[in-house]
N, C-alpha and C positions, 0 to 999 in steps of 0.2 A: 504493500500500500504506500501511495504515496502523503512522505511528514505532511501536518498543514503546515502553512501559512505561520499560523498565529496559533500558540500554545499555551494557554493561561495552565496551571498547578496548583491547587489549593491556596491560592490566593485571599487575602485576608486584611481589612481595612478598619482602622478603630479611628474614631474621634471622641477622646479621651475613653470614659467607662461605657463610652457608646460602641457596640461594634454595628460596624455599617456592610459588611461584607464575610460569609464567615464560610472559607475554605472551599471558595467559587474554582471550581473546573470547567474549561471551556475548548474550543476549536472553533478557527477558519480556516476554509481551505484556501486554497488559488481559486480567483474568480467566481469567487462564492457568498453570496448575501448569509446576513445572520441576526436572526431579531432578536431580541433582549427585551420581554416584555414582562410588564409589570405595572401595577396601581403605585403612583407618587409616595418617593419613600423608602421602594423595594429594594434599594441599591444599583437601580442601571445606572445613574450619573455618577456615584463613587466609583463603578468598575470602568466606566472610559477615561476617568480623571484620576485614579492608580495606573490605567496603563500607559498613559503618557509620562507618567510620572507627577501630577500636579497634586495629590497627595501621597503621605507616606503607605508604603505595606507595611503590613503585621504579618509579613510572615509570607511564602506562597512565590513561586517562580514563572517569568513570562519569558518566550523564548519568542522570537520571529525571524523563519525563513534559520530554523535549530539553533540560532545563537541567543543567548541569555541575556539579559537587556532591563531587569529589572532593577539594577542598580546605576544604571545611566542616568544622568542630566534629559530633563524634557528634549533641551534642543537636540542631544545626541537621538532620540530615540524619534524623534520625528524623521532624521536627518538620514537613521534606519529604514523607515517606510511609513511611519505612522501617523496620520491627522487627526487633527478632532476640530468639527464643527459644532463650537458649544450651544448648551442648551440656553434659549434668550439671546441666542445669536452674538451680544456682544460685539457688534460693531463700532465704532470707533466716531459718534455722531459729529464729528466737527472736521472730520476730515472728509475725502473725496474716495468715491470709490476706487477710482484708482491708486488712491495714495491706501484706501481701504488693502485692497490686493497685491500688494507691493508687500505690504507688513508679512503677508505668508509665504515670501519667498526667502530662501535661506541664506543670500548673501554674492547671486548668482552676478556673472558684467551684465549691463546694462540691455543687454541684446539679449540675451536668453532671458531675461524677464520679460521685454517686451512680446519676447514670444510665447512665453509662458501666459504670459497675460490675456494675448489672444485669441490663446487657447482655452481660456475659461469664458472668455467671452464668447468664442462660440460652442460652448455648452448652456451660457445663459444671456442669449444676444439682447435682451434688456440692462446689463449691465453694459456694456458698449453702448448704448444710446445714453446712459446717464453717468459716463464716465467720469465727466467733471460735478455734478453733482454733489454735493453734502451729503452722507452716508444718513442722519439723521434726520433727513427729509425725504426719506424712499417709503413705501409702502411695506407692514410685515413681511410681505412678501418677498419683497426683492431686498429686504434687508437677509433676508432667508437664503437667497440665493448668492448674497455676497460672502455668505459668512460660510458656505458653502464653497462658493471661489476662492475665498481665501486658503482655504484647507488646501482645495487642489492645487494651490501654487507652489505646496511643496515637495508635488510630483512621487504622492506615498503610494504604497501600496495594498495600505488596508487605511480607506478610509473610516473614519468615526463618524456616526451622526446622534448628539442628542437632540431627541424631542423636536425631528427638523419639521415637522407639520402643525407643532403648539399655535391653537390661537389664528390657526390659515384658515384662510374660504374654502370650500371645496374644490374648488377649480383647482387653486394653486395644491392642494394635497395632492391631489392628480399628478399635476405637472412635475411634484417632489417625487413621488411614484414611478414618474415613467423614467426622470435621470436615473435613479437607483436603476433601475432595470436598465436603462444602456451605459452605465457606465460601468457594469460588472460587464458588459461584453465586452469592451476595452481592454480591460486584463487588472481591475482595480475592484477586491475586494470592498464587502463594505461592514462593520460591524453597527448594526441599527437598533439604536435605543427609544424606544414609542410605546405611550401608555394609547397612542390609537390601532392596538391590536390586528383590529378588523385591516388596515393597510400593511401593517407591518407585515402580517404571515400573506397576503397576498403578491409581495414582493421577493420574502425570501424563501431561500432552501432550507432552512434549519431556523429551527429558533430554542430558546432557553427563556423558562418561565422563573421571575424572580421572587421571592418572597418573603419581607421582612431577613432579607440580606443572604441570602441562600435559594440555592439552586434547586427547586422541586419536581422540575417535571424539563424534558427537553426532547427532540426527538424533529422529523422531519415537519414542515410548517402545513401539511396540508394535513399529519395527521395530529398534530395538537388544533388545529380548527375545526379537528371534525370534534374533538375528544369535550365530552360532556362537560367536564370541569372548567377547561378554557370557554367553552362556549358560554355557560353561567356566568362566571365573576369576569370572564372582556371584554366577549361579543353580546353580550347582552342579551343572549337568545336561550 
């Protein structure tokens, strides 16, 4: 078989006498979606922000593409493959989207950003139309889409997404839906954190069910949407 991607190990996250994460096992493969689903609370946003490193582990090993990585600096581990487009997006409201997108590039000449950049603009050609724009003058939406750009400027290979449809129209959930589904044919993993269920396993191949910071239930995403328990407490149905 082939190693994944991405190999979390009983990983484990405390903020102080709180544990937020408790001896989470996981996989991504190559070119593989993977939802992380759970009601607010469960620990999907600790487990993207442990593996970037932006809080500490309690313990628990992350390996990507078989090298060990859990003791690197964020920037090293982005610099490995790893983005995150954070949850609330987080953009940058008084800057320019372009100057937005620039921030996620790693230090690259002048020219391979601008192509870089390009390159995100045409996965979200509304970001090219409001290039010079104020970041904190865009719509949910397309602040969604920048914070999303920005990830991919650092040319990862497993990207992160928390909560990327929070608070979106339908439309635009749509539109979040169908990049995740072309941008794993690209050859860019994605790990997908979403308490809107119902999209999340429509999009990927595998998901992991969170709950109050451990891992209860995991398996392929068509069969935890069929599975009676998912369907109650996500889908609603």
């Amino acid at each position: 078989m082939t190693a994944p991607l991405l190999q979390v190990e009983e990983l484990g996250v405390r903020y102080g006498e709180t544990r937020a994460l408790i001896d989470v096992n996981l996989t991504l493969g190559a070119r593989e979606v993977v939802a992380l689903v759970g009601a607010n609370g469960a620990g999907k946003s600790s487990l993207l922000n442990a593996l970037l490193g932006l809080v500490p582990h309690a313990g628990g090993a992350v390996a990507l593409s078989g090298k060990r990585i859990e003791t690197l600096p964020t920037r090293q581990r982005i610099a490995a493959g790893l983005a995150l487009s954070p949850e609330g997006r987080r953009v940058f409201p008084d800057l320019s989207v372009e100057e937005n997108l620039d921030l996620g590039d790693l230090g690259r000449d002048p020219g391979a950003r601008r192509e870089r950049r390009e390159s995100v603009c045409r996965w979200f050609p509304r970001l090219r139309e409001r290039r010079l724009q104020m970041a904190g003058t865009l719509s949910g939406g397309e602040q969604q889409m920048l914070a999303i750009g920005r990830a991919l400027m650092a040319q990862p290979r497993v990207l992160m997404l928390d909560e990327p449809t929070l608070g979106l129209a339908p439309l635009i959930v749509q539109e979040i839906a169908a990049f995740i589904r072309h941008v794993r044919s690209t050859g860019i993993s994605v790990l997908l954190a979403e308490q809107n269920a119902e999209m999340a396993l429509a999009v990927a191949d595998r998901a992991y069910v969170l709950q109050n910071g451990e891992v209860v239930m995991h398996g392929s995403a068509r069969e935890l949407a069929a599975h009676p328990d998912v369907r109650a407490a996500y889908l609603g149905l």
